[in-house]
N, C-alpha and C positions, 0 to 999 in steps of 0.2 A: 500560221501558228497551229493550225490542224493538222497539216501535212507532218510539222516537227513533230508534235506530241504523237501523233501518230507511227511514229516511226521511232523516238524514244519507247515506246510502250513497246513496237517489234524488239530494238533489239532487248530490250530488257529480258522479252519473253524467251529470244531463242538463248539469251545467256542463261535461264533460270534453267530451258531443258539442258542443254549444257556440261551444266556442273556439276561435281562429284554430290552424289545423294549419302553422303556420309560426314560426322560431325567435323567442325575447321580444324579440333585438332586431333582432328586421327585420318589417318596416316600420316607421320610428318618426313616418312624415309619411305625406300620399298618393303613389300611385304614379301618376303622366302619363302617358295614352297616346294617344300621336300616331298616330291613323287617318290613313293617308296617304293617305284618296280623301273622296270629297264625301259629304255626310250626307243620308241616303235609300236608298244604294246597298246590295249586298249585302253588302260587308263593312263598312260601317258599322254596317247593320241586326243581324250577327251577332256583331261588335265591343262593341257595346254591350247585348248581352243577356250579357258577360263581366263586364264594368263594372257593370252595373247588380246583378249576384248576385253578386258577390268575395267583397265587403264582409264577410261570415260568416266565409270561410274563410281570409281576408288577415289582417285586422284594420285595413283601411284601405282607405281609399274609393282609387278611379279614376277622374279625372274624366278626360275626351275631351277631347281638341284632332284635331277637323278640320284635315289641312293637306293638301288635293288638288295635283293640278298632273301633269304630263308622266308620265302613265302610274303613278302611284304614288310617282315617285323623290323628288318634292319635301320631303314627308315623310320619307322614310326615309333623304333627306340630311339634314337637321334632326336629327332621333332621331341617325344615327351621327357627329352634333357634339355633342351635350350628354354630359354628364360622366357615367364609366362608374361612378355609385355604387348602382345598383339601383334608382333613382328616376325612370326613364324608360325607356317599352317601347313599340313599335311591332309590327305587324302584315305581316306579307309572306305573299305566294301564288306560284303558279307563276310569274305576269307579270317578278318583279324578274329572275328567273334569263332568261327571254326578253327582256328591258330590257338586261340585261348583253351578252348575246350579240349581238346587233345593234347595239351602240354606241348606244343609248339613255342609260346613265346607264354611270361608270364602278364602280357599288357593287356589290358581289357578294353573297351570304348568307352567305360568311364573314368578311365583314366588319363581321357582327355575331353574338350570343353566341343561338342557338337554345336556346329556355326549353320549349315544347310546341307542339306542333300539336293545334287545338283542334276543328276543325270541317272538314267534306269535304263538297262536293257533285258526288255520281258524275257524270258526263260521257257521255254515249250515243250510240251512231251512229245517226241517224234519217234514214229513207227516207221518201217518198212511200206510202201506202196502197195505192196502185194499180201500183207498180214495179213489173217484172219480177221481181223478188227479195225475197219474205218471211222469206226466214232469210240468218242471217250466210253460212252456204255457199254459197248460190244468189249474193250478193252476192261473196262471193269467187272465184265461178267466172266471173261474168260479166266482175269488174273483171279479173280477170288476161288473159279473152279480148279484152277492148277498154283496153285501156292509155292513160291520159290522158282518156279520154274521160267519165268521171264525175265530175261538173261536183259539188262540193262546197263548200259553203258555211261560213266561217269567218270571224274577226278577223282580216285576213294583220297577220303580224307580232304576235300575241297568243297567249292561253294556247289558242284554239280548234283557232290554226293549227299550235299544238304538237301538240296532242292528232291532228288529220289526218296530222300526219306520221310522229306516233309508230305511229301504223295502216300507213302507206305504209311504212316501213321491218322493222314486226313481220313484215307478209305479204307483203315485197313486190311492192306495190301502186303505182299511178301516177296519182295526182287531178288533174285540173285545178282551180283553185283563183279562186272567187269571194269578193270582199271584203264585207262588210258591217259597217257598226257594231259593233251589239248583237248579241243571242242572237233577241230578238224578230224583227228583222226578217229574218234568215234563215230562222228559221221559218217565219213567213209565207209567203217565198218559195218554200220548199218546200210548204208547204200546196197553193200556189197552182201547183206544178209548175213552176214555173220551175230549179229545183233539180233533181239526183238524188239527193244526199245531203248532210247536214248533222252539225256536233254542235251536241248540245242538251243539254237538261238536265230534270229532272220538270217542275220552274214553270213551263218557258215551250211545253212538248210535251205533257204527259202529257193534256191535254185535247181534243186532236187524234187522240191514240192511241186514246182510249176511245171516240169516235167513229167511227172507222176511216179517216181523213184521212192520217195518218202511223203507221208502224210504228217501235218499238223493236228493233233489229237488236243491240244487245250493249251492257252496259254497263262502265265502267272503273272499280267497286271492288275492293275487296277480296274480299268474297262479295258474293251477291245482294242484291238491296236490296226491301224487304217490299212498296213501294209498286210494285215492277212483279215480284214473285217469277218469274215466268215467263221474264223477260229474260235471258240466259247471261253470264256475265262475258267479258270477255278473255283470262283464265288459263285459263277452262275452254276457249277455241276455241283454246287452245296459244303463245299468247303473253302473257309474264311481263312487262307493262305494267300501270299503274296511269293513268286518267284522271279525276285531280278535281281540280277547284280545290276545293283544302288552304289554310285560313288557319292560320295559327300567331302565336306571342308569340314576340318576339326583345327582348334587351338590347343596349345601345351594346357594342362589343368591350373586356373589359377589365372585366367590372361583377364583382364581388366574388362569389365561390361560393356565398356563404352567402345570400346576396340570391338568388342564379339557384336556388338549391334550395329555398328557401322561395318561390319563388314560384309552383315548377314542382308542389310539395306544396302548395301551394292551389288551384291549376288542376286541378289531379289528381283530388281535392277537390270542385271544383265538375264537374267533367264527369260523377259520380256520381250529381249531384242532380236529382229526378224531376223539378223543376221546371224548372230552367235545360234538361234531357235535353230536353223538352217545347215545351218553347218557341222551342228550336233545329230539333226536328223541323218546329214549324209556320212555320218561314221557311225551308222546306223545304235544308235542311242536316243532317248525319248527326253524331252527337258522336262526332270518332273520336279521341279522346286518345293521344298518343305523348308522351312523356318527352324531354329533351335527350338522352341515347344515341339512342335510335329517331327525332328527328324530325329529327337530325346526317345519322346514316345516310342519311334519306330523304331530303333536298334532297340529300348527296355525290351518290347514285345519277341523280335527274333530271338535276342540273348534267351530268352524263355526255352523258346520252340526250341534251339539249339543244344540248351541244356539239357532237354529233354531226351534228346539223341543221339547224347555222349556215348552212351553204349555202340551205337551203329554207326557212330561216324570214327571210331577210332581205329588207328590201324593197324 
């Protein structure tokens, strides 16, 4: 009788961990989630390592719909047309809130129902190996004596060119401002000295660094981040800025409580799990989970900061 009960009580136990950590009647079909950029990219890549691990913690599969197009918007116009009953979720970063402000798209981020912020990759000020300035203060001492004159490299009019200006306005500070693509090829160009400074990010810098090609001058998380521990944040050099591109889960505005809470209790859920933690790490992304309170909070506050920089971020 001990042996039974004892092994009743097992399985009991491993069904309880088991089972989807969300209400019996939500999800009762799969949940669609409309990646609003092209498949390969980094938020597709980090998107579907959510999708691909739900499934335990949901009780229902997620399959992807790719819908790219003008900067993200195309998508996350589509997502906030389909019907608010918890069966449709999209993906937004810093970009939409920069799409907004420049008359890019007329959609906001409260124009949909914020579920969790799932993933952050810290964002870095990176110089030249050779610059005059190996630390954040030597950098801040130089840029305040020559005003304009440090030629930085960004997305104008993207999340890169947020993050430069969110620096120019913490310290104020004065960039002159070079457009590039991607993250890669201002690199490069800094590599290559064409640059004084850039943002970057570990993936497309951190191999230049180790070399001694480019320096890490400060980075925009929260705390330090393990893969450069020596790097200072921003908070520590005296200004209460954050620089990452943050992806999160959003519902159409309107999606039923019970949906946004069981969903946000499965993501929750899954950001705990060493596997999915793991695998996020090696698409070099940090698992930083916030809740609908905490991830409301955090897009109200950037929407601020962003507003604030309509003038310099337009193009």
């Amino acid at each position: 009788m001990n042996l039974r009960s004892g092994l009743v009580g097992l399985f009991a136990a491993v069904s309880l961990f088991a089972s989807p950590v969300v209400a019996a009647d939500y999800p009762e079909r799969p949940v669609e989630f409309i990646v609003p950029w092209s498949p390969g990219g980094g938020s597709d890549t980090l998107m579907r390592l959510i999708a691909n691990n739900i499934e335990p913690f949901l009780g229902a599969e997620m399959p992807i719909i790719n819908m790219p197009g003008v900067g993200g918007t195309v998508g996350l116009r589509e997502a906030s047309r389909r019907a608010a009953d918890g069966y449709t979720i999209s993906q937004v970063h810093e970009g939409l809130l920069v799409a907004s402000q420049i008359g890019l798209t007329e959609l906001k981020w409260n124009d949909f129902e914020p579920i969790a912020l799932m993933t952050s990759s810290p964002q870095y000020l990176v110089v030249n190996g050779k610059a005059p300035y190996q630390t954040f203060e030597e950098f801040l001492a130089y840029a305040k004596e020559h005003p304009g004159e440090i030629t930085m490299g960004v997305t104008l009019g993207g999340v890169p060119h947020l993050h430069a200006a969110m620096i120019e306005q913490a310290f104020d500070l004065k960039f002159s401002y070079v457009g590039y693509e991607g993250t890669g090829q201002r690199i490069r160009a800094l590599v290559g000295a064409n640059l004084d400074a850039a943002i970057g990010d570990i993936s497309s810098s951190k191999q230049f660094v180790d070399n001694g090609d480019l320096t890490f001058l400060a980075v925009g998380s929260a705390n330090r981040v393990k893969a450069a521990p020596d790097v200072p944040t921003f908070k520590e050099l005296g200004a209460d800025i954050e620089l990452s591109v943050t992806r999160g889960i959003v519902m159409p505005k309107g999606a039923p409580q019970e949906a946004r809470d069981g969903l946000e209790a499965a993501l929750k859920a899954l950001s705990e799990d060493e596997t999915y933690v793991t695998q996020t790490n090696n698409a070099g992304a940090e698992v930083d989970f916030r809740g609908q309170t905490a991830y409301t909070e955090y897009l109200g506050k950037l929407d601020k900061t962003v507003t604030s920089l309509a003038e310099v971020l337009a193009p």
